[in-house]
C-alpha positions as a printed NumPy array, in Angstrom:
array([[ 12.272, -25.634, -13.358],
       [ 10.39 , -27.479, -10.397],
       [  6.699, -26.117,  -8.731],
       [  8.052, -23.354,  -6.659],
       [ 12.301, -24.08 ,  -6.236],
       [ 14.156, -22.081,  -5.137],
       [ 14.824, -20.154,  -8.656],
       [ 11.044, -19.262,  -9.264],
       [ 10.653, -15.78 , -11.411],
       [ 14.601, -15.982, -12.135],
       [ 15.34 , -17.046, -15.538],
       [ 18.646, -16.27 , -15.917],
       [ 22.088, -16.838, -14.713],
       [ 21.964, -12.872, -14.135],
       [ 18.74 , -12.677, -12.198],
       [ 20.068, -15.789,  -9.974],
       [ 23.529, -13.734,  -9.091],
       [ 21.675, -10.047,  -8.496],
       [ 18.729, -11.493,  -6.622],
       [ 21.474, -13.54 ,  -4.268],
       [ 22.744,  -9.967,  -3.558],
       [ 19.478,  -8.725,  -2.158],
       [ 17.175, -11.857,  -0.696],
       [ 17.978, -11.36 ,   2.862],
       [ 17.989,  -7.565,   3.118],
       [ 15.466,  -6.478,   6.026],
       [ 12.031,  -4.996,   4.992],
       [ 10.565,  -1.476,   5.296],
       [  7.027,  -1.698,   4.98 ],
       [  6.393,   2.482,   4.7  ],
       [  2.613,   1.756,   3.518],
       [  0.838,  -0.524,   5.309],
       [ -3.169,  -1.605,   6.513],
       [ -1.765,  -3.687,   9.508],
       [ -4.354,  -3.184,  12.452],
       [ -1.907,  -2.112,  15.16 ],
       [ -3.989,  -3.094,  17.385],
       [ -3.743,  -6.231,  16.137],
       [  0.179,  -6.361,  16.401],
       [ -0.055,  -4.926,  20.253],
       [ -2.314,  -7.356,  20.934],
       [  0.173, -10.263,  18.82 ],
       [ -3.162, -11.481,  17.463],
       [ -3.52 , -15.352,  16.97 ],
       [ -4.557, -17.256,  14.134],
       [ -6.755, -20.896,  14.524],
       [ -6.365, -21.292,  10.847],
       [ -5.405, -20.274,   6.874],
       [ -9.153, -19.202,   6.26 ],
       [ -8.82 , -16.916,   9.222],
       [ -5.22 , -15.85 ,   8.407],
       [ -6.2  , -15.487,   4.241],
       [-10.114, -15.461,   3.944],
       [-11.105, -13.032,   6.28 ],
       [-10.452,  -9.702,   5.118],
       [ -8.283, -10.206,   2.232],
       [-10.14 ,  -8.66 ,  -0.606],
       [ -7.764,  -9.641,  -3.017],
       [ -8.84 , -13.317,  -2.277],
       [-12.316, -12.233,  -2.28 ],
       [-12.536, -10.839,  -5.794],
       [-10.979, -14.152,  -7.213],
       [-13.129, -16.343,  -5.497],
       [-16.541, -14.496,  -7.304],
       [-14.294, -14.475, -10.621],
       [-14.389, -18.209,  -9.791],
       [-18.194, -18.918,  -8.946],
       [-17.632, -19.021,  -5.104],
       [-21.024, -17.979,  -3.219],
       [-20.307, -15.551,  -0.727],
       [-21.335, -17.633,   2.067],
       [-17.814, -19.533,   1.316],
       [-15.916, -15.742,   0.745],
       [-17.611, -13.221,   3.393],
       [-20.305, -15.4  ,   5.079],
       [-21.218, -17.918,   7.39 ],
       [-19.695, -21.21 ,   5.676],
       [-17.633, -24.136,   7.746],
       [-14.272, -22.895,   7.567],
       [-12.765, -25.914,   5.637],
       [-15.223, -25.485,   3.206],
       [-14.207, -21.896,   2.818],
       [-10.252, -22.994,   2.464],
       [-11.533, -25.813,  -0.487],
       [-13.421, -22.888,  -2.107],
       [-10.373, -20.854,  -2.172],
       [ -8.341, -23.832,  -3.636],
       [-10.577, -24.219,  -6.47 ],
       [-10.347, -20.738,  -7.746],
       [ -6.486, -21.165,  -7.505],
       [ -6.688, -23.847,  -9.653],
       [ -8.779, -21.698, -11.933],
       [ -5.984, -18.416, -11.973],
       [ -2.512, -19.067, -13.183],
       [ -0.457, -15.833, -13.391],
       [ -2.919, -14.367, -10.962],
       [ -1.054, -12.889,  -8.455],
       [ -2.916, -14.05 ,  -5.478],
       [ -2.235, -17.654,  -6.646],
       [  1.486, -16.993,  -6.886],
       [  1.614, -15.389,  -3.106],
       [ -0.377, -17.589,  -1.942],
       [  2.274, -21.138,  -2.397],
       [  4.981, -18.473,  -1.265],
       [  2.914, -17.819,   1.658],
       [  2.643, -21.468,   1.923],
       [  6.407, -22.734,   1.399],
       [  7.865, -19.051,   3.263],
       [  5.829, -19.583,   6.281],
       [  5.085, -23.498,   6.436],
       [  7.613, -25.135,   4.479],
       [  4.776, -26.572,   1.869],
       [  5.909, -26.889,  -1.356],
       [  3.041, -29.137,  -2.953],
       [  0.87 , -27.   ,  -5.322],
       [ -2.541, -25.543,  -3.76 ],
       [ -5.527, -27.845,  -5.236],
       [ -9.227, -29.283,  -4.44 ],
       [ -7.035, -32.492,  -3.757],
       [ -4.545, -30.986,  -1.253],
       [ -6.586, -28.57 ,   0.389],
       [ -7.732, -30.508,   3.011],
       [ -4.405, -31.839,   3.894],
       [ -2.843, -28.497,   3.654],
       [ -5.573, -26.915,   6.173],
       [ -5.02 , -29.832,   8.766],
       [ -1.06 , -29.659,   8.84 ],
       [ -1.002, -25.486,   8.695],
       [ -3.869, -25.429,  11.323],
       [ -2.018, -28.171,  13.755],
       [  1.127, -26.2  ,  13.252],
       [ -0.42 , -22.716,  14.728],
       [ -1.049, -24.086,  17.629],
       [  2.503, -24.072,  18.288],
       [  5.083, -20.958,  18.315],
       [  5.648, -18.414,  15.566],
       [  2.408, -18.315,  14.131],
       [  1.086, -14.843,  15.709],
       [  0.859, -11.106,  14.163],
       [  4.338, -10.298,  15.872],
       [  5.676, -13.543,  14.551],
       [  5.375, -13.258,  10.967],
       [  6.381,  -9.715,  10.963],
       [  9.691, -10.885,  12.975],
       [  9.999, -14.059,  10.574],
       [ 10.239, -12.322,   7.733],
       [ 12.248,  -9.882,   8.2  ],
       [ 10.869,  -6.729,   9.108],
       [ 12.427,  -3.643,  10.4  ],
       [  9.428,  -1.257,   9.946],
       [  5.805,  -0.836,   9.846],
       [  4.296,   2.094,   8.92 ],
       [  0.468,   2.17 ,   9.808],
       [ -2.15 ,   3.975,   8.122],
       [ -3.684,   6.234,  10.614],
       [ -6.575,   8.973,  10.906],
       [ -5.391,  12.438,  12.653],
       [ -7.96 ,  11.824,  15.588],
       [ -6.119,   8.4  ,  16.41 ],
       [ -4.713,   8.844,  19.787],
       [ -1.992,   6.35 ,  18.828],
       [ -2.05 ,   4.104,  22.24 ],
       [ -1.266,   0.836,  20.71 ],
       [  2.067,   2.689,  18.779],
       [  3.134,   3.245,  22.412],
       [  2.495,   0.172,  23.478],
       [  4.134,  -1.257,  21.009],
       [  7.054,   1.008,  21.633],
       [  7.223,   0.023,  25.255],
       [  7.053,  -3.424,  24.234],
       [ 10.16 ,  -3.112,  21.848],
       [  8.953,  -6.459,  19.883],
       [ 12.409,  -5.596,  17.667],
       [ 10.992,  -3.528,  14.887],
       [  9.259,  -0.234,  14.809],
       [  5.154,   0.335,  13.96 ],
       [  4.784,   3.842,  13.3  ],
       [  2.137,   5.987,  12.529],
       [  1.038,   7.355,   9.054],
       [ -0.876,  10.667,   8.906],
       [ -4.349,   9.751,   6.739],
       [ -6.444,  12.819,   6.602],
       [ -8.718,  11.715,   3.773],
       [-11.839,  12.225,   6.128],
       [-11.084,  15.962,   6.905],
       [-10.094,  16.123,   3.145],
       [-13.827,  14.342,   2.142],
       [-15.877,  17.694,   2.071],
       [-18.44 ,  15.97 ,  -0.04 ],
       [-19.294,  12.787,   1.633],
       [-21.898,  11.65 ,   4.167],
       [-20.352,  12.163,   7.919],
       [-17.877,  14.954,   7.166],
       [-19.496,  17.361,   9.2  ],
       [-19.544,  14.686,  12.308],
       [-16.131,  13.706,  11.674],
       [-15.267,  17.993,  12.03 ],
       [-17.283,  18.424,  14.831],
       [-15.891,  15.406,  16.599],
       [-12.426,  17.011,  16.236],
       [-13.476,  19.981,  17.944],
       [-13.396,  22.533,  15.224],
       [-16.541,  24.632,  13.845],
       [-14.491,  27.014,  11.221],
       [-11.743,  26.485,   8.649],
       [ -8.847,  27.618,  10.349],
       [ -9.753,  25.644,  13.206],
       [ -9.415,  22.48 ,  11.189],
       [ -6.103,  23.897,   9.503],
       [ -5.271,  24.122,  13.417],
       [ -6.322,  21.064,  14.554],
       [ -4.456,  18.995,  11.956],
       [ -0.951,  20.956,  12.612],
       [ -1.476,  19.932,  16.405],
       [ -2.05 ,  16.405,  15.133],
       [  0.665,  16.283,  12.83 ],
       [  2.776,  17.191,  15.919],
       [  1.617,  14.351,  17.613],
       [  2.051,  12.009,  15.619],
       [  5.383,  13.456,  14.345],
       [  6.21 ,  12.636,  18.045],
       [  4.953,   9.377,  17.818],
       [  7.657,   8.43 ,  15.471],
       [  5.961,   9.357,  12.043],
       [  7.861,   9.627,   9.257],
       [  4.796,   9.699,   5.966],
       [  1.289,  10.892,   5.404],
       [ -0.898,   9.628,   3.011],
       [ -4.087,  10.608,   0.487],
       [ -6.026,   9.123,  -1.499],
       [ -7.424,  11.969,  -4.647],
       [-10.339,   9.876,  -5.937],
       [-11.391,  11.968,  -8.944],
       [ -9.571,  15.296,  -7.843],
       [ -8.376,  17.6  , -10.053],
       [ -6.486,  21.083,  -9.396],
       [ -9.007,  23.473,  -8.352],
       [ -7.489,  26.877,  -6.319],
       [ -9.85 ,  29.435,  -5.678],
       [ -9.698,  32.686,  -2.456],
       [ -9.487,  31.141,   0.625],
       [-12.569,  32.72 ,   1.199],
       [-14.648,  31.161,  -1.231],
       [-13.016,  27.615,   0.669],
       [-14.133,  29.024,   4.012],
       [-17.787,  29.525,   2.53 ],
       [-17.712,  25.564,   1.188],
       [-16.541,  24.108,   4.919],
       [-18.975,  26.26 ,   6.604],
       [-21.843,  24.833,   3.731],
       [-20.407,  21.744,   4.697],
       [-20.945,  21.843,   8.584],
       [-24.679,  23.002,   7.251],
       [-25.539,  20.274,   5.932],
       [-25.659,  21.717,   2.514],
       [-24.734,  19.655,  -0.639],
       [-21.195,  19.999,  -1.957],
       [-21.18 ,  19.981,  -5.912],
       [-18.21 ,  18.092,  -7.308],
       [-16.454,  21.605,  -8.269],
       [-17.114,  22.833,  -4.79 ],
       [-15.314,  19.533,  -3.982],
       [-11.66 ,  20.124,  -5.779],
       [-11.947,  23.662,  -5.171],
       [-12.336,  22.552,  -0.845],
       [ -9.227,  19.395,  -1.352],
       [ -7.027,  21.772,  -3.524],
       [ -7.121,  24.407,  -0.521],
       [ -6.204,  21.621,   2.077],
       [ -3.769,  19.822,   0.31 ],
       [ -1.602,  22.809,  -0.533],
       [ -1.683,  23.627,   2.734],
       [ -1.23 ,  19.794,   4.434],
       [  1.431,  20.03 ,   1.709],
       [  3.485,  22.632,   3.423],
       [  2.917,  21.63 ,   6.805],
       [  4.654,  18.204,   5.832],
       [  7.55 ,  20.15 ,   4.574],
       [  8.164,  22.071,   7.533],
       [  8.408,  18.59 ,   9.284],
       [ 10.298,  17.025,   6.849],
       [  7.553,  14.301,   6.343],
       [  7.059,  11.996,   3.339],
       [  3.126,  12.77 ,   1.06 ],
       [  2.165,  10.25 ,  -0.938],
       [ -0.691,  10.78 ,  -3.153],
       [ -2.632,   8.057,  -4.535],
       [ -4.554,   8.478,  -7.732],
       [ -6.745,   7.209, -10.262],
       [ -8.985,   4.46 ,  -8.035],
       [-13.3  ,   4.493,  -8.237],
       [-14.287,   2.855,  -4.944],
       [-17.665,   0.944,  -4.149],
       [-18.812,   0.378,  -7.775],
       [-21.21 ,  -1.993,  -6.88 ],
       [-24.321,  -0.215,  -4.667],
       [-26.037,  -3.446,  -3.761],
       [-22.537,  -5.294,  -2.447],
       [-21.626,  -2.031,  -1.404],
       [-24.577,  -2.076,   0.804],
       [-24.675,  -5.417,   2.067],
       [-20.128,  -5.64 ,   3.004],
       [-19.747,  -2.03 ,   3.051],
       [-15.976,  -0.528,   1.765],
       [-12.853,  -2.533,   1.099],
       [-14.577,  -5.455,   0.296],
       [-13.173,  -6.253,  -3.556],
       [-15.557,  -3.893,  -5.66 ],
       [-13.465,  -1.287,  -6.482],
       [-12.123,  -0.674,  -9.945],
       [ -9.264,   1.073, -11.772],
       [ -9.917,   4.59 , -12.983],
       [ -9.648,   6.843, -15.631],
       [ -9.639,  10.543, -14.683],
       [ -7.862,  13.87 , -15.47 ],
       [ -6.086,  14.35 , -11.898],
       [ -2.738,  13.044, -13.106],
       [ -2.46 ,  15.655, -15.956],
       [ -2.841,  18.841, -12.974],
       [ -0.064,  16.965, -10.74 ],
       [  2.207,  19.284, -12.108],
       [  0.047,  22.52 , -11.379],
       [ -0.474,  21.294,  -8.078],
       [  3.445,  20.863,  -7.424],
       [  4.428,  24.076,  -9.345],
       [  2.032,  25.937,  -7.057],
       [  3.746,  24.446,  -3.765],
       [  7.072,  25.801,  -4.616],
       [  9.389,  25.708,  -2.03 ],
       [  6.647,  24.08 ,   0.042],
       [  7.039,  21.379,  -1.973],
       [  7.875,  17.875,   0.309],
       [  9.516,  14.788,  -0.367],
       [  6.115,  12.484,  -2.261],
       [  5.38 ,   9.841,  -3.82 ],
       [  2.559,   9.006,  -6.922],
       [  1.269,   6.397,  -7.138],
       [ -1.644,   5.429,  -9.658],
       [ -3.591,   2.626, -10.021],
       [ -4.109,   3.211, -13.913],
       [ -1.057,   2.168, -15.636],
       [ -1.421,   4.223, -18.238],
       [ -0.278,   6.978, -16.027],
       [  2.703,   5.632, -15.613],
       [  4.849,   7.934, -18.203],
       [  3.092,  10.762, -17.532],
       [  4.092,  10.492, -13.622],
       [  7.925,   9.771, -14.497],
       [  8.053,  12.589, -16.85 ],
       [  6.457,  15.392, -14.217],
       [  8.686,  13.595, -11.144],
       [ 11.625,  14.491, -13.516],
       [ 10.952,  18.204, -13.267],
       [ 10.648,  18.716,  -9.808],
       [ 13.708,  16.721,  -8.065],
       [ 15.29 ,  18.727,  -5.295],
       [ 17.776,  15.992,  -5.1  ],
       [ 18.356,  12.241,  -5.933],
       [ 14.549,  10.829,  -5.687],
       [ 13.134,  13.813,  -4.138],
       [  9.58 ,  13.159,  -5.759],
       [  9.289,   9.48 ,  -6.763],
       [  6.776,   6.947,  -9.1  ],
       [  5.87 ,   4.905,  -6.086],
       [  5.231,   1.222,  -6.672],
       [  2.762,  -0.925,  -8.855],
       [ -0.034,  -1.067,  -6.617],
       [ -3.006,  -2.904,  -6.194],
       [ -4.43 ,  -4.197,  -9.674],
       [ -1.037,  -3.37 , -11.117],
       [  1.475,  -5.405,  -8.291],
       [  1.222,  -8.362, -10.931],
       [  4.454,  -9.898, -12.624],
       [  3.456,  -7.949, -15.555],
       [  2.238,  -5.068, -13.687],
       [  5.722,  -4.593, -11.825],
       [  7.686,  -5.281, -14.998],
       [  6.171,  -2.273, -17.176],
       [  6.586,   0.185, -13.693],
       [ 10.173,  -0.925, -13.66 ],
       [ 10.947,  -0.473, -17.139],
       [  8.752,   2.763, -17.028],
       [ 11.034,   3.872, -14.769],
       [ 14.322,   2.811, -16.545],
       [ 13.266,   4.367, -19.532],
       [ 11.678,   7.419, -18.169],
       [ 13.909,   8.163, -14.926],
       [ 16.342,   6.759, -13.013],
       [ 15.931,   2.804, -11.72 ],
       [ 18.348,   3.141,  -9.229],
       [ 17.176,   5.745,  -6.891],
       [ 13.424,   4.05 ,  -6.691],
       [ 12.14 ,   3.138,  -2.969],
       [ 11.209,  -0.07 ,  -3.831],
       [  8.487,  -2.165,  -2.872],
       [  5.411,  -2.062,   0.146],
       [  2.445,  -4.706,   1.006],
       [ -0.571,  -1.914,   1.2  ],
       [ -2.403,  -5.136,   2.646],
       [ -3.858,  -5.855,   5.641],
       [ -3.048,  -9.245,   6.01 ],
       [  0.344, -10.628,   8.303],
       [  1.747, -13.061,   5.852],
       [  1.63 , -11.096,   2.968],
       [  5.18 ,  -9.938,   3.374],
       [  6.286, -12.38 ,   0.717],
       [  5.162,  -9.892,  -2.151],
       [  8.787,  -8.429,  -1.166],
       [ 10.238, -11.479,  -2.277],
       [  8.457, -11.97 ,  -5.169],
       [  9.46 ,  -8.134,  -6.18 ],
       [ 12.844,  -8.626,  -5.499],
       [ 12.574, -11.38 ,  -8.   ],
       [ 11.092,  -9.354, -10.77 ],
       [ 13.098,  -6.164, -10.269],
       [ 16.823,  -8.851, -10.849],
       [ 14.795, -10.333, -13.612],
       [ 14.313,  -6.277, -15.261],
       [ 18.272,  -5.134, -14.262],
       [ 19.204,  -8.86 , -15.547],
       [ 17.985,  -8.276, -18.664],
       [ 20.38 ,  -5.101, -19.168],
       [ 23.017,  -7.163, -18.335],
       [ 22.518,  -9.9  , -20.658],
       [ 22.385,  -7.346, -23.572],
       [ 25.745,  -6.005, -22.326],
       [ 23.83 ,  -2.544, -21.644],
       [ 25.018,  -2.278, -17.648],
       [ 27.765,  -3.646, -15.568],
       [ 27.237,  -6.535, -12.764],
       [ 28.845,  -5.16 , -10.046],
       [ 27.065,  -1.878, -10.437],
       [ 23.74 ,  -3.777, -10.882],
       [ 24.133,  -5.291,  -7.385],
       [ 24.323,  -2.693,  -5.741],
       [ 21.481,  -1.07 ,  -7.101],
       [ 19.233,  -4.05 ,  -6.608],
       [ 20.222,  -3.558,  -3.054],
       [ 19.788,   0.283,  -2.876],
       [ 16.331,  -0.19 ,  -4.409],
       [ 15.166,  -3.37 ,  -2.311],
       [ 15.824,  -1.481,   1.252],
       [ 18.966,   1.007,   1.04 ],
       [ 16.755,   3.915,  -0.524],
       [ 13.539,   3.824,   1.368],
       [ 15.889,   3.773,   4.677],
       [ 17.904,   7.073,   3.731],
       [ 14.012,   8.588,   2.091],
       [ 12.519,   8.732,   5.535],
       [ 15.291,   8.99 ,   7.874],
       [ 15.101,   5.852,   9.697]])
């Protein structure tokens, strides 16, 4: 097999067939970090260290696995000299999957094919740089070029979504909508919740619970179709609604919130959050099992999202199933996700035994540390073994950078490289399999949310 052909991550006969059946289906990107403003704007790029290097954390945390000072990965080095530094660690990092999007981001977007080294950086920066000066280079651009149909955003509830209409005016020919992000009301414990309340408006509890129905309105009208959380070291915690009033008001006090006070506070909201989605037929997804800002000193200097976060290892997953027996009927479409893999089989098994219907509640994708080759391969076959392959919503970027759209591609690979292999033993029929690469590479998420 040659440096990136055309049959890259398909190793069989199989794979090749299925993977011909899905390559060119259109993209739903239902969790995003795409700046909308960004896309209203159809932001320009000068260069790859601009369009890679400057907020891709990913990158970041390879280049310091690699010996890169930070001047050359958050700082003020020359540009070029950024690009070479980035080069070098992808020489370093075979498998790693920011290597491996990286020459698809190369050969999708700019038709080079030539490996990514010390040796070829230069000339790589020069030709990619000389060809953004041209056409189809901006935000709008790559979305459009590769495919996309939709864009969900991740949005706070105080967002008054202007760009979304702009963009909707516009009609660039796909949608941006608006996800519903209410970590920050949800955040009882952390410095500037009480500003963040007070800056909605609200002094009491059911204010708040007020408040966010209105927004959810508003941004239901906006076009949204998801909302998302992220449960860094929650666990199911009811308690009387008064003793939930008495934290929020401590809260707005200025009073410390003790980790107990904490779940007890997020277990109130969410249940209730929960069945406000339901009654508007919107999508939760619940991310778990993340430690954010491990590092006090970087923490300090870059502030969050800047590539010191780590996988977890916390009890939330083993109360999911409280927390969804206690919805009930109130119970909306969601999806888990976890960034510990060993959660994996423990989120398949409690999906299993709350399905209203064909992937009501679904194992949402490998994500972050665990979108690796490796990393989508055991989620697959997690799900084979534990579920039901074929009515999984397939892939999203979670990334905030506009070429990254070719980690589709590279999951469409794997995913005909997993059904392949059932072929191959005889285990499951071709024609079937086809289908259900399709279903799962753009059919499914399109009937989940409606669109």
């Amino acid at each position: 097999m040659k440096f990136m052909d055309d049959n890259v991550l398909l190793e069989s006969p199989s794979a090749k067939k299925l993977y011909e059946a899905c390559r060119s289906l259109p993209i739903i990107d239902y969790h995003s970090h795409l700046v909308p403003a960004e896309i209203a704007g159809d932001r320009k790029f000068r260069n790859l260290t601009e369009l890679w290097l400057s907020g891709d954390h990913y990158k970041w945390r390879l280049m310091r696995a690699c010996g890169v000072p930070e001047n050359l990965i958050t700082g003020d080095g020359d540009e070029k000299a950024k690009f070479r530094a980035f080069a070098s660690a992808v020489e370093k990092a075979p498998g790693n999957p920011v290597t491996v999007w990286s020459q698809f981001e190369l050969k999708t977007y700019f038709g080079v094919d030539a490996a990514l080294t010390v040796q070829s950086a230069d000339e790589i920066y020069d030709r990619t740089a000389e060809m953004m000066k041209g056409r189809g280079f901006s935000a709008r651009d790559f979305i459009t070029r590769s495919g996309v149909e939709t864009v969900c955003t991740t949005d706070d509830p105080a967002d008054d979504l202007a760009y979304h209409e702009k963009l909707a005016a516009d009609a660039p020919g796909f949608r941006v909508l608006p996800s519903f992000r209410p970590d920050k009301a949800l955040n009882v414990e952390k410095d500037g919740f009480a500003d963040y309340v007070r800056s909605l408006g609200v002094s009491t509890l059911d204010e708040l619970k007020l408040k966010l129905s209105e927004r959810l309105d508003f941004f239901v009208a906006h076009g949204c179709k998801v909302t998302d959380c992220a449960l860094d070291g929650y666990t199911f915690a009811p308690v009387p609604d008064e003793t939930v009033a008495h934290i929020f008001a401590s809260a707005l006090k200025g009073d410390k919130i003790c980790a107990r006070q904490a779940e007890n506070y997020r277990t109130h909201m969410l249940l209730f959050l929960a069945a406000e989605y339901k009654r508007r037929d919107l999508v939760m997804q619940l991310h778990f099992s993340c430690r954010r800002n491990v590092n006090s000193e970087a923490y300090g200097r870059l502030g969050p999202d800047s590539g010191y976060d780590t996988i977890d290892v916390s009890p939330e997953i083993s109360k999911l199933a409280m927390f969804f027996d206690a919805l009930g009927e109130n119970l909306p479409k969601t999806v888990v996700y976890s960034l510990n893999p060993y959660d994996d089989k423990i989120i398949d098994t409690v999906t299993g035994a709350f399905q209203r219907g064909c992937g009501y509640i679904q194992h949402g994708s490998a994500w972050w540390f665990n979108d690796t080759y490796h990393g989508i391969r055991s989620h697959l076959r997690t799900l084979c073994e534990y579920g039901a392959l074929g009515t999984f919503v397939g892939m999203l970027t979670d990334s905030r950078s506009f070429s990254s759209y070719v980690r589709h591609d590279y999951f469409r690979r794997i995913l005909c490289g997993v059904v392949a292999e059932e072929i191959d033993r005889g285990l499951f029929p071709l024609a079937q399999a086809e289908k259900l690469v399709r279903d799962v590479s753009y059919y499914n998420v399109k009937n989940y949310l409606g669109l």
